[in-house]
C-alpha positions in Angstrom: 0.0 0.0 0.0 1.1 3.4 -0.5 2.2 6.2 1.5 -1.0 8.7 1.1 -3.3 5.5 1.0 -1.7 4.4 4.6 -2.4 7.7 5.7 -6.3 7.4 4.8 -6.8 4.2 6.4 -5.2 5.6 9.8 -6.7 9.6 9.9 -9.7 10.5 7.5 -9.5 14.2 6.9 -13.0 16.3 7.9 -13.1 17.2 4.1 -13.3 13.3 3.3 -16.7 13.2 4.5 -20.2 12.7 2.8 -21.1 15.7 3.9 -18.3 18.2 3.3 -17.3 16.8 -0.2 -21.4 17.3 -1.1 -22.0 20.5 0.5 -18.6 21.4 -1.5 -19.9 20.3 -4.2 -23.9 22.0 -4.3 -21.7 25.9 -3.0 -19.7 24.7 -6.9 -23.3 24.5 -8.9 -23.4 28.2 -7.5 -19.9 28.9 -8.9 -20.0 27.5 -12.1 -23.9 28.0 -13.2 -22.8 31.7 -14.5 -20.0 30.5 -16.6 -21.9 27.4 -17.8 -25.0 29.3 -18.5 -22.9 32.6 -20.2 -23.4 31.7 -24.1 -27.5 31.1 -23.0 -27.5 34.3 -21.1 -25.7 36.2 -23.4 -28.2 35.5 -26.6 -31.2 35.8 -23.8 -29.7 39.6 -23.0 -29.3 39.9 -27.1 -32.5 39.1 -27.9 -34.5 41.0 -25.0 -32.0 44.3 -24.4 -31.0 44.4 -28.1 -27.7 45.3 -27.1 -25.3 44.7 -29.7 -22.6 42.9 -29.8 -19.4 45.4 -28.1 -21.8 45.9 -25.4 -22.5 42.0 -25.3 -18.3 41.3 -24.8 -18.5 44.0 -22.0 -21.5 42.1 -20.1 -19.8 38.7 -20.2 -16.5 40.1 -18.8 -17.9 41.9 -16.4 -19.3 38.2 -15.5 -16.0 36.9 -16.0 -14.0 39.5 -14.6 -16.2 39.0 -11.3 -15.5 35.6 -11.2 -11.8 36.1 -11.7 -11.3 38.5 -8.9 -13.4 36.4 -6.5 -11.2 33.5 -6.7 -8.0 35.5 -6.5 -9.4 36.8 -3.6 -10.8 33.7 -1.9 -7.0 32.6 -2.8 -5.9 34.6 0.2 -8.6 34.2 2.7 -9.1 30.7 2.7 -6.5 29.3 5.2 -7.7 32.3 7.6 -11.7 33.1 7.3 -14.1 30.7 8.3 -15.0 28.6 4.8 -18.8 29.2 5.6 -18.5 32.9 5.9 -16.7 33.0 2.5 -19.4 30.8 1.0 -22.5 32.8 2.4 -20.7 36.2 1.3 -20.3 34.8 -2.1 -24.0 33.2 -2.4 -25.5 36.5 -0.7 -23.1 38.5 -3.6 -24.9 36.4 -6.1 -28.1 36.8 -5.1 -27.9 40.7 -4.6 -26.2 40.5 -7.9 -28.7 38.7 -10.1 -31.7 40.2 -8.3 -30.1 43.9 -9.7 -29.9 42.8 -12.7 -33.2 42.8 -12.9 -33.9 46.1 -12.4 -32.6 48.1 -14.8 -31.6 47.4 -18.8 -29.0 50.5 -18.6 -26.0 49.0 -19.9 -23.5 50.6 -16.8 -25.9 49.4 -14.0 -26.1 46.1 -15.8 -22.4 45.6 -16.2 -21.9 46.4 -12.2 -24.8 44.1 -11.4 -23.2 41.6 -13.5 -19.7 41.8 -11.5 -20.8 41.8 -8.5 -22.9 38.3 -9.5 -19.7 37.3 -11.2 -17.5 38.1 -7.9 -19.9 36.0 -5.9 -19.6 32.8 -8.3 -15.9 33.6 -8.0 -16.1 33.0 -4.1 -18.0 30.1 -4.2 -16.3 28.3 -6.8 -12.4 29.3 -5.1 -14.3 28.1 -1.9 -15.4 25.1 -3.5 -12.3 23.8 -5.1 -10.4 24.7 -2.0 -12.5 22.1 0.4 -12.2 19.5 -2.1 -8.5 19.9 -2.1 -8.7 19.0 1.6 -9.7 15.4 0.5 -7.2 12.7 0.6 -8.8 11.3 -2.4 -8.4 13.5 -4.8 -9.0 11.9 -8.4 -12.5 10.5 -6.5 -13.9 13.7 -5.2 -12.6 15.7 -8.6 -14.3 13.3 -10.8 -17.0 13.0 -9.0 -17.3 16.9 -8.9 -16.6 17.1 -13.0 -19.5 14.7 -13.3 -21.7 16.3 -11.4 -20.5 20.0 -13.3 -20.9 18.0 -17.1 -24.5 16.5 -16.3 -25.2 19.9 -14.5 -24.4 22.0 -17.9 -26.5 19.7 -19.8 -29.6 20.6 -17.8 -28.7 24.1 -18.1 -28.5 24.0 -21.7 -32.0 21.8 -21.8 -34.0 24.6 -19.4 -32.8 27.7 -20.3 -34.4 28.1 -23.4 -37.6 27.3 -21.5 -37.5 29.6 -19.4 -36.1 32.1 -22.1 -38.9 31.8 -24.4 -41.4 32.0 -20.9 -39.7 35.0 -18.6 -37.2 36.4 -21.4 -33.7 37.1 -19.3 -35.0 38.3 -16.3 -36.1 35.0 -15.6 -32.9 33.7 -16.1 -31.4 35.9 -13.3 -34.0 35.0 -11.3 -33.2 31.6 -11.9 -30.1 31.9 -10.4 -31.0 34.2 -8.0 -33.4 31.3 -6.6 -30.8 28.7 -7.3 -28.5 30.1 -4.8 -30.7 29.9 -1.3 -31.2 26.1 -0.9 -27.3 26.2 -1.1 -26.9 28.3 2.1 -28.2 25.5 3.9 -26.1 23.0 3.0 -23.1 25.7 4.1 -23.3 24.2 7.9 -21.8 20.6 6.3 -18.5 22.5 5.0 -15.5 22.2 7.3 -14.6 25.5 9.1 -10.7 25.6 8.8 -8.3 23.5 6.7 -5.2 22.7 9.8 -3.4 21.8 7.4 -0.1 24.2 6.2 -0.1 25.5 2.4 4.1 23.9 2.0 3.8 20.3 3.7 2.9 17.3 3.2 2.2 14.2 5.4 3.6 10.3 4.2 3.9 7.5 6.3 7.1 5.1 6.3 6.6 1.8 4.6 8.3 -0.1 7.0 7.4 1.6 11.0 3.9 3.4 9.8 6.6 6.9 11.2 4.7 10.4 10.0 7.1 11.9 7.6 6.2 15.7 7.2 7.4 17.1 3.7 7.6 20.7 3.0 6.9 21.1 -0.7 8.4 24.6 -2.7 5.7 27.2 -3.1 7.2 27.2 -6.9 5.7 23.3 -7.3 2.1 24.4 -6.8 2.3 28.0 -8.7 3.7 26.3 -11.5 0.8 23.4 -11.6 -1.3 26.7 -11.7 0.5 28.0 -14.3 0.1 24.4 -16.5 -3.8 25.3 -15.5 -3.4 28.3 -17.3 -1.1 27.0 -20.7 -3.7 24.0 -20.8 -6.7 26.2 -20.5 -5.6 28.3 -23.6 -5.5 25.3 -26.0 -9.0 24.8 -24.2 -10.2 28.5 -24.8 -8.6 28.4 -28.6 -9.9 25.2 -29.2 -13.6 25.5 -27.8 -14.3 28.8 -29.6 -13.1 27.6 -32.9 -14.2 24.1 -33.4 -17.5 24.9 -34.6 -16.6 27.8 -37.0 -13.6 25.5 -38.4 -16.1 22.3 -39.3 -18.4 25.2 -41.1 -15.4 26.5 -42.6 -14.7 22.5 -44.3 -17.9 22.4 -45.4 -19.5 20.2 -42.9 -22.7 20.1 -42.6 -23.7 21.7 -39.3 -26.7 18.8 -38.5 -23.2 16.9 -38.6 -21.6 19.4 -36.4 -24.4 19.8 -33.5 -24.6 16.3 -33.5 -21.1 15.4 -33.0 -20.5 18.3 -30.3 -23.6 16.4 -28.5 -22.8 13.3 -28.1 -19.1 13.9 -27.5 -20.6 15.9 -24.2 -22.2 12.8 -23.5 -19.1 10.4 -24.1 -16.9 12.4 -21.9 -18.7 11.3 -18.8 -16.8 8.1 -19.4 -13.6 10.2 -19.2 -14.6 11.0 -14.9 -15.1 7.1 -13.9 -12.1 5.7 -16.0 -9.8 8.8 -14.5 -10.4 7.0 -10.6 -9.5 3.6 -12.4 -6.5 4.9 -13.5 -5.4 6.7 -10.4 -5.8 3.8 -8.3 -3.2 1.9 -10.4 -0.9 4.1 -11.7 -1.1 7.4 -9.7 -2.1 10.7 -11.2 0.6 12.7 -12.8 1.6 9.1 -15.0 -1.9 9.5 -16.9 -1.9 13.5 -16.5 0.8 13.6 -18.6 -0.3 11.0 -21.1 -3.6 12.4 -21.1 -1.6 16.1 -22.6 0.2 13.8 -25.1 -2.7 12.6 -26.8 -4.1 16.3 -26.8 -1.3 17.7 -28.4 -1.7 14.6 -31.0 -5.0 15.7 -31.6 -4.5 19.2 -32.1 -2.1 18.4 -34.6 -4.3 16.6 -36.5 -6.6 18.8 -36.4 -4.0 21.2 -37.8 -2.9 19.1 -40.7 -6.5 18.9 -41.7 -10.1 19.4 -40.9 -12.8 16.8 -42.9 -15.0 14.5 -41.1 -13.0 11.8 -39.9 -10.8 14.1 -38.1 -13.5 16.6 -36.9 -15.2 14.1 -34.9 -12.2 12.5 -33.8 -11.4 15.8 -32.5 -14.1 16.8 -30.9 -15.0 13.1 -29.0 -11.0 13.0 -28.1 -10.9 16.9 -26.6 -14.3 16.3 -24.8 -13.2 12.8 -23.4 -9.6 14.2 -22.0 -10.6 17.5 -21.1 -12.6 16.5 -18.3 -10.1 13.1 -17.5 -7.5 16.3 -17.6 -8.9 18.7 -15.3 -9.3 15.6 -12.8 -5.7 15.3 -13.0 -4.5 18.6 -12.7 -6.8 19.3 -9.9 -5.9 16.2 -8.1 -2.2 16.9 -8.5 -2.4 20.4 -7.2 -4.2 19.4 -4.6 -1.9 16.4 -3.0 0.6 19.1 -2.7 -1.7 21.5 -0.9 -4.2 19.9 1.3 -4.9 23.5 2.7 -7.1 24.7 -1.1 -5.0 28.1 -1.4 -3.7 26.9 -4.3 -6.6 25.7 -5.8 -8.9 28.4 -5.0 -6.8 29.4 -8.1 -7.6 27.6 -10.5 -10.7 29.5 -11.0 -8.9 32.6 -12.0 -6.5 30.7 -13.8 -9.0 28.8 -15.8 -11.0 32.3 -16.4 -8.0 34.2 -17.6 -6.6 31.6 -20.0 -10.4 31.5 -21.5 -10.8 34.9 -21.6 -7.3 35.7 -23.5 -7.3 32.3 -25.5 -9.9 33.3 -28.1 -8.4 36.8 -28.9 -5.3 35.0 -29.5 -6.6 32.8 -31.8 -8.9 35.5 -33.4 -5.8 37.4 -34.4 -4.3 34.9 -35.7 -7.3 34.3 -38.1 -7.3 38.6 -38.9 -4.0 37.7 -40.7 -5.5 35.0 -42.8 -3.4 32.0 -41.3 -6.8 29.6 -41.1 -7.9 27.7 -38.4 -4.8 25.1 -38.4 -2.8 28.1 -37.3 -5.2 28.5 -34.3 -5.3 24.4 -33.7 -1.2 25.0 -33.6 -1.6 27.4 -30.9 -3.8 25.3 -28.7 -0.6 22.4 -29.4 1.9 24.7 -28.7 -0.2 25.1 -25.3 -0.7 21.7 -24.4 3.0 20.9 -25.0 4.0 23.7 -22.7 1.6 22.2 -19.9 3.4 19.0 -20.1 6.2 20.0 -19.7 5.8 21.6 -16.5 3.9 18.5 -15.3 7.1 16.8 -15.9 9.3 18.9 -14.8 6.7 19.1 -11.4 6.9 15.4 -11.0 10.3 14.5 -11.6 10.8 17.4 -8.5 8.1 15.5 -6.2 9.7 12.2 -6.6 13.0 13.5 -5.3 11.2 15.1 -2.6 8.1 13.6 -2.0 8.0 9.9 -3.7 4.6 8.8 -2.3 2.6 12.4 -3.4 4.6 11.8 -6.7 2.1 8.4 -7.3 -0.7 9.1 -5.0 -3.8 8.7 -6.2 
């Protein structure tokens, strides 16, 4: 047995319970429902404020932005301010947030209403991230998390038009407005204080069962947030592409909804075989396998786009983007149990998505076609796997057992 699992059988961390890993993961449907929802609530604010589209960018960063400040935020108050104060201020934000938004269609109020709902999501979804980190099984409580966030979106995208075509926009603030109080009750089941410290970790000696207590390099954990960030922008170049390139190779786009569909569907598959995998071979082995294949299919993509490869694309990024984010997340977090860290992945998710798509557009302004922009999103993922190996080769010098924990 290793290490970290001898250290689960002997002290269960508070954040390993039923309770704090679900009420965890409920404050996260409050974090992420914004940035899920943002394409819907975007072409809902279209359609019923007729803004056009300049003012439509400046709504959805203001969403964004909110959300990205939030977690950088959360970053630094986590290991010091009671966890269910952070998730009630950023719930109560939401709420105020979304009920404003209500009130008024002048652009300026609507973009401040907008932040402030955005900077709420951004607390709860720092807060969220950062209790699940305090789980000694990581790859099960991300998956499970990712699972829960994939079937979550699909709902999203199944009633919002409903209540679109019903209650026009408003209704969709409201929506989220009213999706945000049943979650304050479950804030009571969230662990208080994370004891453990932001540099160390805990193994236990093969041979006596002795406590070993490791202090990992604050550089190990900022540069897993900066791989967040690299593999996020083949994400963010990749995601708001894909659809114009497959038009763009004259595929039919019956053929393109369809395939974008079901690969949503097929990368459920990618949560439950990530837990498989961690339990045998660790989680930074498949991480950085995982990259390999994405920068294979990026290239691919690149060298050309047709039907074969566009739905191999699409069911390959869908499957290993969720199988990925497990990873990273459950790497991050064997290295800091105490969430700091990955209260950032938020804003380093956020950022890479927000700068990844004017990348990529600029490259298109100079006529360099969409395998330009697939090259980007490879040059990305090859960055990101690098630091992964660079991070792991460091851990199993220092830290053998985190290395391979799964």
């Amino acid at each position: 047995m290793k290490g970290i699992d001898k250290i689960e059988s002997q002290k269960i961390s508070k954040f390993d319970k039923f309770g704090a890993i679900s009420s965890a993961i409920i404050l996260g449907f409050a974090g992420t429902g914004v940035a899920m929802g943002l394409p819907l609530l975007v072409g809902s604010i279209a359609e019923s404020l007729e803004f056009n589209g300049e003012q439509l960018g400046w709504l959805a960063s203001s969403d964004m932005g909110g959300m990205f400040i939030g977690s950088v935020l959360t970053s630094f108050l986590v290991t010091k301010v009671n966890r269910r104060y952070l998730g009630a201020i950023g719930l109560i934000l939401l709420m105020l947030g979304n009920f404003a938004s209500t009130q008024s269609p002048d652009i300026s109020l609507l973009m401040l209403s907008r932040f402030f709902a955005g900077l709420g999501a951004g607390i709860c979804y720092a807060t969220c991230t950062a209790s699940l980190a305090g789980s000694h099984n990581t790859a099960r409580t991300f998956s499970i998390f990712l699972f829960v966030l994939v079937s979550m979106n699909a709902v999203i995208f199944y009633i919002f038009p409903i209540i679109d075509g019903i209650w026009g926009v408003n209704g969709l603030f409201l929506f989220y407005l009213f999706e945000a109080i049943p979650i304050l009750f479950v804030l009571p089941f969230l662990p208080k204080y994370c004891d453990v410290g932001t540099d160390e970790v805990v193994e236990v000696s093969e041979e006596d069962g002795v406590e070993k207590h490791t202090h990992i390099p604050n550089y190990l954990p900022r540069l897993c947030l900066a791989a967040v960030f690299s593999f996020y922008i083949l994400v963010g170049a990749y995601w708001a592409f894909i659809e114009r390139a497959g038009v763009d190779a004259n595929i039919s786009s019956e053929y393109i909804t369809g395939s974008l569909t079901w690969s949503q569907i097929f990368s459920l598959l990618g949560a439950g075989i990530a837990v498989w995998l961690a339990r045998r071979y660790g989680q930074s082995k498949p991480l950085i396998l995982a990259l390999f294949i994405m920068v294979i299919t990026m290239l691919v993509l690149a060298y050309d786009v047709n039907q074969k490869t566009f739905v191999f694309s699409v069911f390959s990024f869908s499957f290993f983007w969720i199988f990925i984010d497990v990873f990273q997340l459950g790497v991050l977090s064997n290295i800091d149990h105490s969430g700091r860290y990955a209260a950032l992945v938020p804003a380093s998710q956020g950022a890479a998505q927000a700068i990844a798509p004017t990348l990529a557009g600029m490259l298109l302004s100079i006529q360099l076609g969409f395998g330009s922009v697939m090259l980007l999103a490879a040059f990305a993922g090859v960055v990101a796997l690098f630091i992964y190996l660079y991070v792991y080769r460091k851990l199993l010098v220092l830290a053998p057992d985190v290395a391979d924990a799964d």
